[in-house]
C-alpha positions in Angstrom: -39.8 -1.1 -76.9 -38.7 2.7 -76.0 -35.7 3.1 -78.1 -33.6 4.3 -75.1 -34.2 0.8 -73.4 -32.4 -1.1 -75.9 -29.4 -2.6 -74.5 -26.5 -1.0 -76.8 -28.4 2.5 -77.0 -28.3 2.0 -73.0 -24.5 1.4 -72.4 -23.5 4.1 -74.9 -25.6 7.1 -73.3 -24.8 5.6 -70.0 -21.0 5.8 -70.9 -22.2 9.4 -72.5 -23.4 10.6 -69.6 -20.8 10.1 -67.1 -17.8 11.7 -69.5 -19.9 14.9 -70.6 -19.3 16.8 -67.9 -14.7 15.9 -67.8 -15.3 16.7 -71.8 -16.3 20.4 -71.0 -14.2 20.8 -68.1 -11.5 20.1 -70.5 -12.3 23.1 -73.0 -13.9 25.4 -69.8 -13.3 25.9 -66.2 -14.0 29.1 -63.9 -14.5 29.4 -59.8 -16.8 27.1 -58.7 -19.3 29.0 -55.9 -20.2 27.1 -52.6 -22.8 24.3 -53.7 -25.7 23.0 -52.4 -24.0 20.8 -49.7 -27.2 19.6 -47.7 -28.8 18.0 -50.8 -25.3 16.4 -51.0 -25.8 15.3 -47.0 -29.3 13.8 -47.6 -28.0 11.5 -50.4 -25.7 9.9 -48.3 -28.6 7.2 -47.3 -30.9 5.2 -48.6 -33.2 6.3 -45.4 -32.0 9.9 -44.6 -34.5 10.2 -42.2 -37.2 12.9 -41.4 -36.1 15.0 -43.9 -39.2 16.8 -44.2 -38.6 18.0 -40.4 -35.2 19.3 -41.3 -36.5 21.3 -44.3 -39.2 22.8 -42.3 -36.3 24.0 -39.5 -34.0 25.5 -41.6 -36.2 27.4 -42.9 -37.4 28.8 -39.5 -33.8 29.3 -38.8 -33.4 31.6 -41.8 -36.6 33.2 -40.4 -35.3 33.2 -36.7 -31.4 33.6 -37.3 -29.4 32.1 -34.4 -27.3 35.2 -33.0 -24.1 33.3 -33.1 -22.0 36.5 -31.2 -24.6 34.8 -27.7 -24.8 31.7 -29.0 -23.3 28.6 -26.7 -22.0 25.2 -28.7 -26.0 23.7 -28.3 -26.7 26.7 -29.9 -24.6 26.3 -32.6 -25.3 22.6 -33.0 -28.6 22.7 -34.2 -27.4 23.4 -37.8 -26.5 19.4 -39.2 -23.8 20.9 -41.3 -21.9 21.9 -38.3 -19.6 19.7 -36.1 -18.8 19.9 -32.6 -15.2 21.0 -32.7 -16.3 23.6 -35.1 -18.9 24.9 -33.1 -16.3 25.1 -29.8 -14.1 27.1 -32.1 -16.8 29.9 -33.0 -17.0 30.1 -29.3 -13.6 30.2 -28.6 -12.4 33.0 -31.2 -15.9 34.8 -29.8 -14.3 35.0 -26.7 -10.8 35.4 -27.2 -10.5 37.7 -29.7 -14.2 39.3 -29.4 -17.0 39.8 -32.4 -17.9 38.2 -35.4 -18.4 40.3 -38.0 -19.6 38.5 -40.8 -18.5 35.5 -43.2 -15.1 36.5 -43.3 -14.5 36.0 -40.0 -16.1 32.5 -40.6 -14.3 31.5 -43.4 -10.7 32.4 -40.9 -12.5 30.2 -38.1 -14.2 27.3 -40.3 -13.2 27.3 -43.1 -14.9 28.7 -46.6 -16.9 25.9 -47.3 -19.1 25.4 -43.8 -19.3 29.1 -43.5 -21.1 29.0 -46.8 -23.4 26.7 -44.8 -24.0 28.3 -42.0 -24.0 31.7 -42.7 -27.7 32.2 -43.9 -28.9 30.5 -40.1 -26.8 33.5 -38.5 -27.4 36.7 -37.3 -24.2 38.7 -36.2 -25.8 41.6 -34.7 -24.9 42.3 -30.8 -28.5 42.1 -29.9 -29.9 40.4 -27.0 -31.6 37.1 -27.9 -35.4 37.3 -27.7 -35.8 41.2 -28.9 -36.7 42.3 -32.3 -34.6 43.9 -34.4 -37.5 45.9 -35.2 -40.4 46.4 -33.3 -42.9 47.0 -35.9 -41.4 44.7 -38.6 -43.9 42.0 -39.5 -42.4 39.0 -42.0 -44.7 36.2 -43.1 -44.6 33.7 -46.2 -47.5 31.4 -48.2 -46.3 28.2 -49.6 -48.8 26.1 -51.8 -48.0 23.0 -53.9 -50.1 21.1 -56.2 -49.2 17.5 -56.9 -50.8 14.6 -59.3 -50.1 11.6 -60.9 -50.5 10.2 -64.2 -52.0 7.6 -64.4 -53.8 7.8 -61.8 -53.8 5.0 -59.3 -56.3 2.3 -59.3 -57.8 3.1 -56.3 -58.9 6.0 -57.7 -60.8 5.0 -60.1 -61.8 2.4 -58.5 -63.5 4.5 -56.2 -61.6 2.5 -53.7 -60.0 5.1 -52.9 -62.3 7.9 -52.0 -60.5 11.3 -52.9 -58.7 12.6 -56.2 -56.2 12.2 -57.8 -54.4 15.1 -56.8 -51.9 16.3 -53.3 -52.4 20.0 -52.0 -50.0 21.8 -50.0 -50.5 25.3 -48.0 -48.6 26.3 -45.4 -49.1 30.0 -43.8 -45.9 31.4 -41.5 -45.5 34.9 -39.6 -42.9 36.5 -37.7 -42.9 38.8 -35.8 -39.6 39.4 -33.6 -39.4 36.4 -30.9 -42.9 35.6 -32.2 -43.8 32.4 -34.7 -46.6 31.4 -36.2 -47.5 28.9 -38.2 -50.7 27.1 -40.0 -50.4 24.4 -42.2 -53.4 22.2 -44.5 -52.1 19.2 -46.9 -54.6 16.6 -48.6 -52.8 13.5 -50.4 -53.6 11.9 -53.2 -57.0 9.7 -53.4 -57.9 11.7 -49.7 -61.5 12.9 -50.1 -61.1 16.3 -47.5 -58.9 18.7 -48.1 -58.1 19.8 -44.5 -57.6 15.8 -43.9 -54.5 17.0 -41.7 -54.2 20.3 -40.2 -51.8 22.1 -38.5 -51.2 25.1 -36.1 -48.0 26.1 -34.0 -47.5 29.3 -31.8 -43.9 29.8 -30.7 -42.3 32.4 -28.4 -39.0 32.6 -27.1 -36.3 34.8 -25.2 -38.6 36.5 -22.3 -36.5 36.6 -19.0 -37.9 33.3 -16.4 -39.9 32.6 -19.3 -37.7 31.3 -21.9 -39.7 29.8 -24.4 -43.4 28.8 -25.1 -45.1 27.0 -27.3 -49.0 26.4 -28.0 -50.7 23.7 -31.0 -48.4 21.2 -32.2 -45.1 21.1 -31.1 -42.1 18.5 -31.0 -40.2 17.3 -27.9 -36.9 16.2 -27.9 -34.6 15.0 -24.5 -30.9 13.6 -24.6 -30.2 11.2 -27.5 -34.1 10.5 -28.3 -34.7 7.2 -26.1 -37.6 8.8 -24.8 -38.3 12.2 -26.9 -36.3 11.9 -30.5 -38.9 13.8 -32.0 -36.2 15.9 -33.7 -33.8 13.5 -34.5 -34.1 14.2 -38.4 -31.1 12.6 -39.9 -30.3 8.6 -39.4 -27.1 6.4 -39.2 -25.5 6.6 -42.4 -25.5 10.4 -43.4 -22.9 11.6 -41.3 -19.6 9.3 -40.4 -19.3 11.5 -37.2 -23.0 12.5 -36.8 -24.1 9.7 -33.5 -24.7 12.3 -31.2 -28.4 13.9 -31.0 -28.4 17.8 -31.6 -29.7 20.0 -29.7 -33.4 19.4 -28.4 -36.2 20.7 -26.1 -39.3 22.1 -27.4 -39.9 22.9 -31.0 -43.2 24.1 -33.4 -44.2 21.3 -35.2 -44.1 22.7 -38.8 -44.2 19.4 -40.8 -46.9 18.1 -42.6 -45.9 14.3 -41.4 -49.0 13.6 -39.7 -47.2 12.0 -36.8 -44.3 12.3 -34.7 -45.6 15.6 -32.7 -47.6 16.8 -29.9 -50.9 18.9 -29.3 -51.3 21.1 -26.6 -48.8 23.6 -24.8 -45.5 23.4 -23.3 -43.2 25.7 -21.5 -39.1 26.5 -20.8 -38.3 28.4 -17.5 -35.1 29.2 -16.8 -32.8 30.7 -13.7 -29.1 30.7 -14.3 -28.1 27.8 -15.1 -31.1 25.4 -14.3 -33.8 24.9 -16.9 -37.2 23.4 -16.6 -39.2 22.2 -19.7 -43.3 21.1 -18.8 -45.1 19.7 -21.8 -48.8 18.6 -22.0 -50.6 16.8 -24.7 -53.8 15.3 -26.0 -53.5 14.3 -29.4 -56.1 12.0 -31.8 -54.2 9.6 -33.4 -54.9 7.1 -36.0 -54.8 3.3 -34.3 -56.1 -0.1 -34.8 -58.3 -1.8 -31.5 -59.0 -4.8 -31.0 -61.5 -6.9 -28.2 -60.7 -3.1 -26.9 -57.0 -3.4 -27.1 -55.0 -1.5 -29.1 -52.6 -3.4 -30.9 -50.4 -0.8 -32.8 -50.2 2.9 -34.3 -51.2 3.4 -37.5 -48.7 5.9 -38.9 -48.9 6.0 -42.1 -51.0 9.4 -42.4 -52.9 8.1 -45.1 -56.9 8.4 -45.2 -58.3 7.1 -48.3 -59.9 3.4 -48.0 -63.4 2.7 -46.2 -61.0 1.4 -43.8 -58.3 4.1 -43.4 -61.0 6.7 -42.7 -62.8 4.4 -39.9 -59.3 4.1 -38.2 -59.0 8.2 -38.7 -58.0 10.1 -34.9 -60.1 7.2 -33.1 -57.6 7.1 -30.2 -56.3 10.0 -28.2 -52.8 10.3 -26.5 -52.2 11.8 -23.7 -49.0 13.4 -22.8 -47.3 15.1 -19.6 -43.5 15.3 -19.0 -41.1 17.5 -17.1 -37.8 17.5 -18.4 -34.8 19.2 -15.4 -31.4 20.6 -16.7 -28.9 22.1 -14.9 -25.8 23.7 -17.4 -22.5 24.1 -16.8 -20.2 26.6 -18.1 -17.0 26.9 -16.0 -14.5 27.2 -19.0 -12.9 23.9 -18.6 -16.4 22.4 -18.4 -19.5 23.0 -20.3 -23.0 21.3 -21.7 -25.5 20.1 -19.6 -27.0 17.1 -17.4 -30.5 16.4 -16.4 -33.7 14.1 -16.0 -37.0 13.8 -17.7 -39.6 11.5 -16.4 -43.2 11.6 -18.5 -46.5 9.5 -18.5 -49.1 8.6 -21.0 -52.2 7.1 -22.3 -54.4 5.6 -24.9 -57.9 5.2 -22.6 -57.4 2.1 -23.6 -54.5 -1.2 -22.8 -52.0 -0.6 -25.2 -50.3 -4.3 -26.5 -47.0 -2.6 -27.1 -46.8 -0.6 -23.8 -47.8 -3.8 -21.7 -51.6 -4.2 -21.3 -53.1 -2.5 -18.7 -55.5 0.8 -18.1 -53.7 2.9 -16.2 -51.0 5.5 -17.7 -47.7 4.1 -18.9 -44.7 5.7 -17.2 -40.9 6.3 -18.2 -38.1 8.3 -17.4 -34.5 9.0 -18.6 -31.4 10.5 -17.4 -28.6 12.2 -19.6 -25.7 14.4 -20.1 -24.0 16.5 -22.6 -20.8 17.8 -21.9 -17.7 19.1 -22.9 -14.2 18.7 -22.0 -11.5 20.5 -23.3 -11.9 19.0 -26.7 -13.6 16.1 -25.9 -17.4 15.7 -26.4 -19.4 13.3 -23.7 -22.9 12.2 -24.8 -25.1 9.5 -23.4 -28.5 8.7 -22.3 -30.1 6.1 -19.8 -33.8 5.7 -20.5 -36.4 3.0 -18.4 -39.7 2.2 -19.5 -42.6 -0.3 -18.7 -43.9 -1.9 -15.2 -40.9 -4.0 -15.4 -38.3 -1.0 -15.7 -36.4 -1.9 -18.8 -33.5 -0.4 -19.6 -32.1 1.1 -22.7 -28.8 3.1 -23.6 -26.7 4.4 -25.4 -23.3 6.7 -24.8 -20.2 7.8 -26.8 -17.5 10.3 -27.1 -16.6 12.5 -30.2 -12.8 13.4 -29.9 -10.5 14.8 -32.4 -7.5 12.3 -33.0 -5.3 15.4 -34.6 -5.9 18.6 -36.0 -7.7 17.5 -39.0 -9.3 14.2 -38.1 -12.5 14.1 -35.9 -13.7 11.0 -34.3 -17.0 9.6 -32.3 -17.1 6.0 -30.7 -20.2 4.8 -29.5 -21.8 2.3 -27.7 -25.6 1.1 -27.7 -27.7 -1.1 -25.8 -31.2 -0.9 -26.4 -33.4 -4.0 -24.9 -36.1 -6.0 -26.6 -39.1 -5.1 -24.4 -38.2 -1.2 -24.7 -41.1 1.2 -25.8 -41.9 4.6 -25.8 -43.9 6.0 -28.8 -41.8 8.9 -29.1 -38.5 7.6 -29.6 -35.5 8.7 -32.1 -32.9 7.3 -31.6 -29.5 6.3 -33.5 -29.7 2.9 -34.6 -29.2 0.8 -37.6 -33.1 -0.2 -37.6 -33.9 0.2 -34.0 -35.0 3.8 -34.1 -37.4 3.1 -31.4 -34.5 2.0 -29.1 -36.0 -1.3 -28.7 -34.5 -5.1 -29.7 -30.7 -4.0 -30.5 -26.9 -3.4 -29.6 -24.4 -1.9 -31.0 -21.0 -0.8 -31.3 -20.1 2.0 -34.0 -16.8 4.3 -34.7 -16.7 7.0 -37.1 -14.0 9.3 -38.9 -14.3 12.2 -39.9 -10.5 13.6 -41.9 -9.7 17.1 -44.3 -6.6 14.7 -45.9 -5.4 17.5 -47.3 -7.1 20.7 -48.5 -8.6 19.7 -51.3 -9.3 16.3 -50.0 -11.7 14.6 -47.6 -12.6 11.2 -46.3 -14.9 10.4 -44.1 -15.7 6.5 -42.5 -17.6 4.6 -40.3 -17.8 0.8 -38.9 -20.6 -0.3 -37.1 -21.3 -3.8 -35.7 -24.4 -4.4 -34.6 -27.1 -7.2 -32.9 -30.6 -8.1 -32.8 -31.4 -10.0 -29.6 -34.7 -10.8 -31.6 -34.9 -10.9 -35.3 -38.7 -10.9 -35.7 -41.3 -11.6 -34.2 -41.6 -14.3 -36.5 -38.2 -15.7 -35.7 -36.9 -14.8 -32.0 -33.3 -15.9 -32.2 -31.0 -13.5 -32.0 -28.8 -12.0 -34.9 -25.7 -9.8 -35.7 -24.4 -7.8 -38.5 -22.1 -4.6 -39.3 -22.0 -2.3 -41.7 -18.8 -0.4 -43.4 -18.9 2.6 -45.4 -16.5 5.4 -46.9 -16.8 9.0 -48.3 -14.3 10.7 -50.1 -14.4 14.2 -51.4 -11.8 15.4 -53.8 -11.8 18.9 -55.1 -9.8 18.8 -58.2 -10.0 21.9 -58.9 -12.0 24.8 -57.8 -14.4 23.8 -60.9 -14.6 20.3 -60.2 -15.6 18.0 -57.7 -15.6 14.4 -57.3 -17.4 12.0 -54.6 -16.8 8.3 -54.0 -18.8 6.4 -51.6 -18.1 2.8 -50.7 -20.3 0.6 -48.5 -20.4 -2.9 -47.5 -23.0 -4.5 -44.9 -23.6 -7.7 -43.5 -27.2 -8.7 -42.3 -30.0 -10.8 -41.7 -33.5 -11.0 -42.8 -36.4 -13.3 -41.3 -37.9 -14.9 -44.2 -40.9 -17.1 -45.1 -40.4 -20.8 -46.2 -43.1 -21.2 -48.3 -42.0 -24.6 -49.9 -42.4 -26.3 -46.7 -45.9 -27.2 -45.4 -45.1 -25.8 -42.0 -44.3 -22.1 -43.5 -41.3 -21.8 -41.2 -39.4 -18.8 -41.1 -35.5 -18.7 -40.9 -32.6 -16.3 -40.8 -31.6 -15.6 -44.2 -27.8 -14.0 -44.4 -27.5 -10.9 -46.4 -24.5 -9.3 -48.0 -24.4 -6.0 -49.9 -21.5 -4.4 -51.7 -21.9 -0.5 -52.9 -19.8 1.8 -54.9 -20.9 5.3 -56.3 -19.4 7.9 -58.0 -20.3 11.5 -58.3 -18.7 14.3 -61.0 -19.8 18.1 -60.6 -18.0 20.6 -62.6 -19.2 24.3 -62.8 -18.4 25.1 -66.8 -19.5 28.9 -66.4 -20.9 30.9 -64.0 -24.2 30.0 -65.2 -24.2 26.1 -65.7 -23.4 23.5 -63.5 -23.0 19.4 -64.6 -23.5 16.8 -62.6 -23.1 13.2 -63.9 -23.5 10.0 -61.4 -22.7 6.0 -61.9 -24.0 3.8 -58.7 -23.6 0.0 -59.1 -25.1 -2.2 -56.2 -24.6 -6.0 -55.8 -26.3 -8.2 -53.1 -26.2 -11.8 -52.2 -28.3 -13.6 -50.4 -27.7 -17.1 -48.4 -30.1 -19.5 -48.3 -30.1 -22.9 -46.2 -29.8 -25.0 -50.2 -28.9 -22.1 -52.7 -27.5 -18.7 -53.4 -29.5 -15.5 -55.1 -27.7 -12.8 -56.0 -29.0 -9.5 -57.3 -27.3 -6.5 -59.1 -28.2 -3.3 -59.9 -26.3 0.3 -61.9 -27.6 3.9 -62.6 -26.1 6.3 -64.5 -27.9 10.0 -64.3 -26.8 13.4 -65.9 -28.0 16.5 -64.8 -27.6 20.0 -65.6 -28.6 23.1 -63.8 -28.6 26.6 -65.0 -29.2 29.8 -63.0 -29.7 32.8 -64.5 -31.0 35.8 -62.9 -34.5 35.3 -61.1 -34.5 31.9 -63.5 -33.3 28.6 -63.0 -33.5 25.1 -64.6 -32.9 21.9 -63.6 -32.8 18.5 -66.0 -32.0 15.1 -64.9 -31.8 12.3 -67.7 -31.5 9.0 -65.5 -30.9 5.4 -66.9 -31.3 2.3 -64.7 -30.9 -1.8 -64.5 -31.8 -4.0 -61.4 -32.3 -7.4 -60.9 -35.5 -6.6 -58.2 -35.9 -4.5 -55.8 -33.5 -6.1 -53.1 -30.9 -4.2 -55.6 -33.3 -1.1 -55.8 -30.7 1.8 -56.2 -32.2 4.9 -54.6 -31.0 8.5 -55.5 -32.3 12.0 -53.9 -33.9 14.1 -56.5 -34.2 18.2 -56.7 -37.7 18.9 -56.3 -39.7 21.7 -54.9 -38.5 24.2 -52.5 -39.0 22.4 -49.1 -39.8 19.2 -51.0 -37.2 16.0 -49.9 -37.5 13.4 -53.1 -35.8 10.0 -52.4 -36.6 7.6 -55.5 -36.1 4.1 -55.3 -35.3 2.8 -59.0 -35.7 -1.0 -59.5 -36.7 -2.9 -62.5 -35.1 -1.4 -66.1 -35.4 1.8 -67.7 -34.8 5.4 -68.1 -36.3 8.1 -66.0 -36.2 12.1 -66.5 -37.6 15.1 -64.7 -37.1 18.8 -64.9 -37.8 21.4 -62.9 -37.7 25.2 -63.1 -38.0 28.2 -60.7 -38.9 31.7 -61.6 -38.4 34.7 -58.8 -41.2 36.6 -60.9 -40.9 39.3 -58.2 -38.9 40.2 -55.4 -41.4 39.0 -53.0 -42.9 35.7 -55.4 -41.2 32.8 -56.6 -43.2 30.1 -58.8 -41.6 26.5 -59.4 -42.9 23.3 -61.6 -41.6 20.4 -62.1 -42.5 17.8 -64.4 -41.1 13.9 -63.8 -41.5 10.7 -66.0 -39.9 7.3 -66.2 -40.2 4.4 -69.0 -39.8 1.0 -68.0 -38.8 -2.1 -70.4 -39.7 -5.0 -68.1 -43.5 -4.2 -67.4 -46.7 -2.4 -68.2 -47.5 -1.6 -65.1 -46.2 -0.1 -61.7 -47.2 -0.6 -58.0 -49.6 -3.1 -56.2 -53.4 -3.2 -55.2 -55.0 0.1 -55.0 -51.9 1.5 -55.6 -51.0 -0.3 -58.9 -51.0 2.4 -61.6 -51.8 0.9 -65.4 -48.7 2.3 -67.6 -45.0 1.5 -67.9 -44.7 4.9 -68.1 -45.9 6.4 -65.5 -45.1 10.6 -64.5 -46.3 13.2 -62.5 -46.5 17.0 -62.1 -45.7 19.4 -59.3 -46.2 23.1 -59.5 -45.8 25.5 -56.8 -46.0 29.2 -55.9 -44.1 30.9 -52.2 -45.1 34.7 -51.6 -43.0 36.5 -48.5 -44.1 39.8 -47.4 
């Protein structure tokens, strides 16, 4: 047995671990600068969302700054670490007491810590929106990555799998003024092409009538996402406050998710205040047919097995939509209201859509508005021959000058589909089979101090389709934020849920399944303490404990982590370590924890089982213009000798993997 898996060794380092960084801080403390708060954000969850997506964004909004002295609140709002009120109060300063100069100014409007944030998506220059600062100024960036496992998975070598064991990443990007372009090539692990997915996007924005178009793949997102959520990155659970769908519209599809996004072209023209978005797509997609049926999306992305590769872009979808927005902006009124309606098709009866040959149609109605301080959002959305209806609509309000607050209310119905839904939900992203009613706080306590809340209660008028009574549940959950000193930094996060799980009786001869009554208790704390202006600690303890009700007895599962990490910066160098120790019952306690990784990289592990896991990671700006990155990961397990199932079963209790990467900007 690994000599850190032994029990006592275990609960010393783990006590170790979580009082190293309060011993420093003792001896050492100096001006903490403003930290990485989105890493902090995606942690939140144990499914952020499409993370990837969001990466890929904000990086094209460093590229193409938001010009925040034009910008309106949608504008604004397409940053995730900026809330409505604060984005009605840029606008208001703007125009009462004129420019925004710089960070400052920010820091007198928002505060230091979101301006921080937000500054590096802003430009504050007085140009007009879709002209170059320089006419002749060209920027563009490579990004490659090089991923593998070891030991490699058994479907490798196998031969069941019939790639390598090895992931490439390349991603070419060029701007030039309102002009983006961007080409993108990723093969996974145990895929045998290396272009298995491919990407291109064209982008151009700010000409007069013409105020955006797009050309290759592209993402489309209307109201709150019960028709178009293809931008609806982060899910319930991140944000206390964060129901309400940002911004949308069109958007280049930059991701190397090899779903969720369109193919073909699409185009914004505006007059005044009214704004017309057409869209037209014709996509392969990966699908499984049956008797010349198609009986579901295969999404995955993956294309390894015989069977995987047979079921590669065998279907295409067909897209058209018109989405109609008229704006408002008469001071005591502002945001928008419109329609979209859209139709599409397989070639073939989808099962999910209702079979029949002919396109599938939908359409959706919504508003966005603002009153005074008071934020209106909703979103009315029918699909289907048989017009069903799903909805959703809320308010975000502030309840005094330093609490914010959204109530919401959802009602999404069971025989809902469209294929391009995002919306908020607890699992009904698809804004099918569920209701809901949520409220959410959002309070700066006092200034060193936040707390942040949300209760959501919510039911499943079908549970399965194994079991098709229905089923409710809520969820409760608390952040806290405490700022001891400028040096140090503590988080707590509390969460309680109630729900149920269609399960399998396998002890009874007719297999029946049943609503099995779930209850999960959370608590998590978080130390970060900046001893120098070089080093940073971080130290975490996150203790999960879930019960579950059966009709004759009770299981109940627990599960604790305890990490350290340390992160030095120095110059064009930095270094990350994480030394990570873990102890679940099974995976219903898995304990999942975001891990730094790769620039553009989002890394949510799941820990289950017992053991200790470690990683580093290191970044080298060799050049002003070149940055290389590597990152080495392993974790030993006590309780087996191997991880993962079937092909993907890899033969080692301690597995780990490598990931080196290189970005060049010119």
């Amino acid at each position: 047995m690994h000599f850190f898996c032994s029990p006592l060794v275990r609960s010393r380092l783990a006590v170790a671990l979580l009082a190293l960084p309060l011993t420093v801080q003792s001896f050492v403390s100096v001006p903490a600068a403003a930290g990485d708060e989105l890493s902090v954000l995606l942690d939140q969850s144990d499914a952020p969302g499409d993370v990837e997506s969001l990466l890929d964004e904000l990086s094209f909004l460093k590229d193409q700054k938001i010009a925040v002295n034009l910008a309106d609140i949608d504008d604004l709002l397409v940053l995730p670490f900026l809330s409505v009120p604060d984005a009605r109060s840029i606008v208001e300063y703007r125009l009462s007491k004129g420019v925004i100069a710089g960070q400052a100014d920010l820091d007198n409007i928002v505060g230091p810590d979101i301006a921080s944030q937000i500054a590096p998506f802003l430009d504050f220059s007085l140009l007009k929106k879709g002209l170059p600062r320089d006419p002749v100024a060209v920027n563009g960036k490579w990004t490659t990555r090089w991923f593998q496992e070891s030991p490699p998975r058994q479907g490798i070598v196998t031969g069941a799998y019939a790639g390598d064991n090895y992931k490439m990443y390349n991603r070419f990007q060029l701007t030039y003024g309102d002009i983006f372009i961007s080409a993108l090539q990723e093969k996974d692990t145990g895929e045998p092409d290396l272009d298995d997915f491919t990407s291109f996007s064209f982008n151009l924005s700010g000409r007069g009538l013409l105020r955006q178009l797009v050309a290759g793949n592209y993402a489309v997102t209307t109201g709150q996402g019960l028709l178009f959520g293809q931008s609806r990155y982060l899910s319930k659970g991140v944000q206390p406050t964060g129901v309400s769908l940002r911004k949308g519209g069109l958007k280049p599809y930059t991701s190397s998710a090899e779903n969720g996004f369109m193919q073909g072209a699409g185009l914004v023209l505006g007059s005044g205040p009214l704004e017309m978005m057409f869209f037209y797509s014709n996509n392969p997609v990966d699908a499984s047919v049956y008797d010349n049926v198609m009986t579901a999306l295969r999404v995955s992305g993956y294309h390894r097995t015989e069977s995987e590769l047979l079921h590669r872009d065998n279907i295409n979808e067909e897209v058209a939509g018109l989405s109609l927005h008229y704006r408002l902006d008469d001071g005591a009124l502002q945001g928008s209201a419109g329609a979209t309606v859209m139709g599409y098709g397989y070639g073939v009866p989808f099962d999910d859509a209702g079979v029949h040959e002919s396109w599938y149609d939908a359409a959706s109605f919504d508003v966005n508005l603002t009153a005074g301080s008071v934020h209106f959002f909703g979103e009315a959305a029918l699909t289907g021959s048989e017009r069903y209806l799903s909805w959703i609509a809320g308010a975000e309000f502030p309840l005094s000058a330093s609490i914010e607050s959204v109530i919401a209310v959802r009602d999404y119905h069971s025989r809902y589909f469209s294929p391009f839904a995002g919306a908020f939900a607890e699992r009904a992203d698809d804004a099918a089979n569920e209701e809901g009613y949520y409220v959410g706080i959002q309070a700066k306590v006092l200034r060193n101090l936040q707390v942040g809340a949300y209760y959501d209660i919510f039911r499943f008028p079908e549970l399965s389709r194994y079991y098709g009574l229905s089923s409710t549940g809520q969820e409760a959950k608390v952040f806290i934020v405490y700022r001891q000193k400028p040096s140090l930094r503590w988080d707590l996060l509390l969460q309680h849920q109630y729900k149920e799980n269609a399960e399998k009786n396998d002890d009874e001869p007719t297999g029946y399944y049943s609503a099995v009554p779930y209850t999960s208790d959370r608590i998590r704390i978080d130390m970060t303490a900046k001893i120098s202006r070089l080093l940073t600690l971080k130290t975490r303890g996150d203790y999960r404990m879930v019960t579950a009700d059966y009709q004759t007895f009770r299981e109940r599962y627990e599960g604790w982590l305890v990490y350290a990490q340390s992160n030095l910066a120095s110059g064009p160098l930095s270094f990350k370590t994480r030394w990570t120790l873990f102890d679940t019952d099974g995976y219903d306690a898995a304990v999942y924890v975001y891990e730094d990784d790769l620039p553009q990289v989002f890394n949510l592990q799941s820990y289950y089982g017992r053991g200790t896991s470690a990683f580093a990671l290191l970044s080298l700006k060799a050049s002003p213009n070149v940055r290389l990155s590597g990152r080495v990961e392993k974790t030993w397990y006590s309780d087996r000798d191997a991880v993962g199932s079937g092909h993907d079963l890899r033969l080692s209790g301690s597995p780990g993997s490598y990931h080196l990467g290189c970005s060049l900007v010119f």
